[in-house]
Each structure stands twice: as C-alpha cells, then as structure tokens.
C-alpha positions as CSV (number, residue, x, y, z in Angstrom):
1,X,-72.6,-172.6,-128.5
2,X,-75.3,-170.2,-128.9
3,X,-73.1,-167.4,-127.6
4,X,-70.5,-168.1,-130.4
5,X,-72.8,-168.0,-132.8
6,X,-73.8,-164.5,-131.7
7,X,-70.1,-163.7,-131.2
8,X,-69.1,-164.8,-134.6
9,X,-72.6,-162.4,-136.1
10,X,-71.7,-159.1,-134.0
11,X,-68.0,-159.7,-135.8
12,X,-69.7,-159.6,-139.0
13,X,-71.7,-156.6,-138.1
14,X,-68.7,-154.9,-136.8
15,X,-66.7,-155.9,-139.5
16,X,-69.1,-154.1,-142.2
17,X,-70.1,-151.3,-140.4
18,X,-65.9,-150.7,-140.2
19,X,-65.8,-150.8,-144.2
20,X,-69.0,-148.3,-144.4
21,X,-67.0,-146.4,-142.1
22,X,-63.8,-146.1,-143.8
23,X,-66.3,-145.6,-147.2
24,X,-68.0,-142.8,-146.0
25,X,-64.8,-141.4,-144.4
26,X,-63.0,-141.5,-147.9
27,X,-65.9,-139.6,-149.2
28,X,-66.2,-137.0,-147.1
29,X,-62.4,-136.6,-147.5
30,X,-63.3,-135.9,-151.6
31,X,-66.0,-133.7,-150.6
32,X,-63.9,-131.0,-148.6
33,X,-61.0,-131.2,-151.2
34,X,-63.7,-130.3,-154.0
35,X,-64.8,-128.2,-151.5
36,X,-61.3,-126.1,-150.9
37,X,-60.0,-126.0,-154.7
38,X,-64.0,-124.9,-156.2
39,X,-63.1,-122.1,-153.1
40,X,-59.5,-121.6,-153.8
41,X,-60.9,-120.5,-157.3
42,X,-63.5,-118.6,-156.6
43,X,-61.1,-116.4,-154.1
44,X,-59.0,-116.0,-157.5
45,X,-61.4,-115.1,-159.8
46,X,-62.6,-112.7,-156.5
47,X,-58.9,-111.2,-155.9
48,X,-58.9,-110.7,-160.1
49,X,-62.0,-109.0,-160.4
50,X,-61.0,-106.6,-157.4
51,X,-57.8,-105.7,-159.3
52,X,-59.3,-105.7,-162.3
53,X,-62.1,-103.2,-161.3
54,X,-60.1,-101.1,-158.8
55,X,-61.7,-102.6,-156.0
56,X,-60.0,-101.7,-152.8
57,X,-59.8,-104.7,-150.2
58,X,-58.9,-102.5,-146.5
59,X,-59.4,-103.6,-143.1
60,X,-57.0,-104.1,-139.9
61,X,-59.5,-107.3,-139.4
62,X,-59.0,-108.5,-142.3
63,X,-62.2,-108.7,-143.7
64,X,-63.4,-107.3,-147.4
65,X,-64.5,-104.1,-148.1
66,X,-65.3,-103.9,-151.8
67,X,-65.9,-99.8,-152.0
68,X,-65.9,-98.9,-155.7
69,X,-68.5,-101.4,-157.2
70,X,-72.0,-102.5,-155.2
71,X,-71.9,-105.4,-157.1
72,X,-69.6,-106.8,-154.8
73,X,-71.4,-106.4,-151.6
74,X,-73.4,-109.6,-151.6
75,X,-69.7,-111.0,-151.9
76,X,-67.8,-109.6,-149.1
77,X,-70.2,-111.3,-146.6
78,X,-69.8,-115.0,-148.4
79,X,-66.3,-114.2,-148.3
80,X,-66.1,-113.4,-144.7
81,X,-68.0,-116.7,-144.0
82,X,-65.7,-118.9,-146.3
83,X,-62.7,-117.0,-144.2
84,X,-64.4,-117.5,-140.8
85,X,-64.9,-121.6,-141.6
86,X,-61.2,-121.8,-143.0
87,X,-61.9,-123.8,-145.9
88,X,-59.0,-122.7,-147.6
C-alpha cells in the first residue's frame, strides 16, 4: 500500500515537472525568435548604413571589413560573432 502511495506521488512529481518542462521549453522558443528578428534587423540597418556611407564589405571568408568609416570597427567583430553563432 505504502509503495502505491509513493507511486501515485512520484507520478505527480513527474507529471509537474513535465508541464515546467514544456513551460520553460515554450519560452526559450520566444526568446531565440526575439532573439533572430531584433538580429535580422540590426544586420539591415548594418547592410543600410554600409551602403549608405560607402562602406565596402570584402573578404573571401566572409567576414566584414568596414574600411571607410572607424565607427564601424567595434561592429565588424559583433557581427562576426552573431555570424559565427548562426542566429540568423
């Protein structure tokens, strides 16, 4: 009887921590999609401002070099990180 009883509890248990689970799955879920569309714009606005500013983008690796404006240094790094983590 006793071992039912504990049975019937660790059913319980399981049963919640499932539901957290699938809670906590769900919101990581809404976190990376926030995640890829605040990215997906900020490579826009990025890609607009290097047209806009005649900023050349050239590498066989594929990674930025922003040559005409040393305001975009700090960028080409975070850029190479986002690319590197395939967020978008």
């Amino acid at each position: 009887m006793v071992i039912l009883e504990n049975l019937r509890a660790i059913k319980a248990k399981h049963a919640a921590l499932c539901c957290q689970a699938r809670e906590i799955a769900a919101a990581q879920r809404e976190s990376m999609d926030s995640i890829r569309n605040n990215l997906s714009c900020v490579m826009k606005l990025v890609q607009h401002v290097q047209q806009s500013t005649e900023v050349e983008v050239t590498s066989p690796t594929g990674h930025f070099l922003f040559t005409h404006n040393p305001m975009f240094s700090a960028l080409e790094g975070w850029v190479n990180v986002a690319k590197k983590s395939q967020l978008f």
